[in-house]
C-alpha positions, 0 to 999 in steps of 0.5 A: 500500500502507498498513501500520501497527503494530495491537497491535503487530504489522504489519498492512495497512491498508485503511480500517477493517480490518487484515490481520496480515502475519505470519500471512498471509504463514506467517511471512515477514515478522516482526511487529515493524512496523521488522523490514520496512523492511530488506526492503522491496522484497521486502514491497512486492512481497509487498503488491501486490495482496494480498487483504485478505478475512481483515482483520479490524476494528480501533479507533484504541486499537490502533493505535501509531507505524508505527515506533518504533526508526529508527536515525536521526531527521533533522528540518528547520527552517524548510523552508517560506517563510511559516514562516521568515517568522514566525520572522524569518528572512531570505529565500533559505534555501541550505540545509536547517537540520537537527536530531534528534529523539531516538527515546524523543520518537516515540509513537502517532497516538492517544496522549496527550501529556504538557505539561512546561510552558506553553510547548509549540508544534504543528509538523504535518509530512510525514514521509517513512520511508526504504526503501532504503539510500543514500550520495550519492543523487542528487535524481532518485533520491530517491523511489526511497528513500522507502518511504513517507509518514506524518504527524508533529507536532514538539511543541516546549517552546520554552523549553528549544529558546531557552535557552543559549547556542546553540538546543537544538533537538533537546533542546526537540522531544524529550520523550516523547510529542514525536513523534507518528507515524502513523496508517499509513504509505502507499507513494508510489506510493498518491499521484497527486503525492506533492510536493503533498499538504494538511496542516493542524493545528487545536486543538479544532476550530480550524485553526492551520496550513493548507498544501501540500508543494509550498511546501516550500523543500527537498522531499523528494527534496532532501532525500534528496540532502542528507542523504544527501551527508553520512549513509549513510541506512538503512531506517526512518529517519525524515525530518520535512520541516519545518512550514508557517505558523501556529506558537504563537511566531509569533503576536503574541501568542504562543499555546501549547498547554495542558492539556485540549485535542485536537490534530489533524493531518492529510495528505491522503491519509494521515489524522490524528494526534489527541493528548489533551494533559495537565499532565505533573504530572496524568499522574503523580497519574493513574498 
């Protein structure tokens, strides 16, 4: 199953169509898209299978973030090796390194992006999206949790992320329009292995990172695991997995976004994030 937020109402999802949820369903289900996760099952059941003759055509204008309000938004740093490699960190990582992303950074697979300086990096990401509440969820359970998967770039402002006394990580990687998300959310079973999916990122045209999920140091049912150890987990809550190799502060010389450019990441099997970028001071006299 494939569903996505078009006009801002929940839809499925098939190519380029788009069946609205709460009308084909006689107001079963609401059309606020982050109403569903707390009956997921139920949905999912609903979806199966479901004829989608009546979906009607839609454009990448009409398409917003799957979710826009999760209660909690857990991110990971430096989950895949190559990664932490570039960031000077030694070997034999024991444990995830967890940060938020507040919920006003999270916008749309198409929106246009707002560049508060010139030192803004890419982070393309997995993102998992909770389905079922858990405490204590065992590894082996952890999919089970999962109501799907989308793609997500954790734009950083690594000025901010650096400064003081300590990292500010969840306050660099939080401007608005820093959370892009989408274009669909697809359920884990759409996924002959859902623990080794492509992902890449590339500016204009040019691939910066190119990797796979199953290097992940963490995966997402570890993930799961441990985060939910410490914190009650809740549907709709949002999971960025961490990046692979190949970030702007990583490179030598360091290389950053800039204005005027398109940023473009993708998921196999889940399709493509693709954000303008914009001097925040163009956004403003444009407005």
């Amino acid at each position: 199953m494939r569903m996505g937020r078009i006009d801002g109402r929940l839809a499925l999802l098939h190519n380029d169509r788009a069946l609205d949820v709460e009308r084909a369903s006689n107001g079963k289900f609401a059309a606020e898209p982050d109403r569903v996760f707390e009956r997921w099952d139920e949905f999912a059941q609903w979806s199966e299978g479901r004829s989608l003759d009546d979906a009607v055509p839609f454009s990448p204008a009409q398409v917003g973030a799957p979710v826009l309000r999760p209660s909690q938004v857990f991110a990971i740093g430096l989950n895949y090796q190559a990664h932490a490699a570039e960031a000077g960190v030694p070997p034999k990582i024991t444990s995830p390194a967890v940060f938020t992303k507040f919920v006003t950074s999270i916008t749309g697979p198409y929106d246009t992006v707002m560049l508060p300086s010139d030192r803004v990096d890419w982070e393309v990401e997995l993102v998992a999206v909770i389905g079922r509440p858990g405490h204590r969820v065992r590894e082996k359970d952890g999919w089970s949790h999962v109501a799907g998967l989308t793609v997500g770039q954790d734009l950083s402002e690594r000025t901010v992320q650096l400064a003081g006394p300590v990292p500010q990580f969840s306050l660099g990687k939080s401007y608005p329009g820093f959370s892009p998300i989408g274009p669909s959310l697809v359920s884990v079973d759409e996924f002959a292995d859902p623990d080794d999916l492509a992902l890449s990122c590339a500016l204009d045209g040019e691939v910066l990172q190119d990797g796979r999920t199953k290097d992940l140091i963490f995966s997402v049912p570890e993930l799961v695991a441990r985060l939910s150890a410490v914190v009650p987990l809740v549907p709709g809550d949002l999971i960025f997995t961490g990046t692979p190799s190949g970030v702007g502060m990583g490179r030598n010389p360091e290389r950053y976004l800039q204005p005027g450019g398109t940023l473009v990441s993708t998921v196999e099997g889940i399709g493509s994030l693709t954000n303008q970028l914009v001097a925040e001071s163009s956004a403003h006299d444009t407005a």
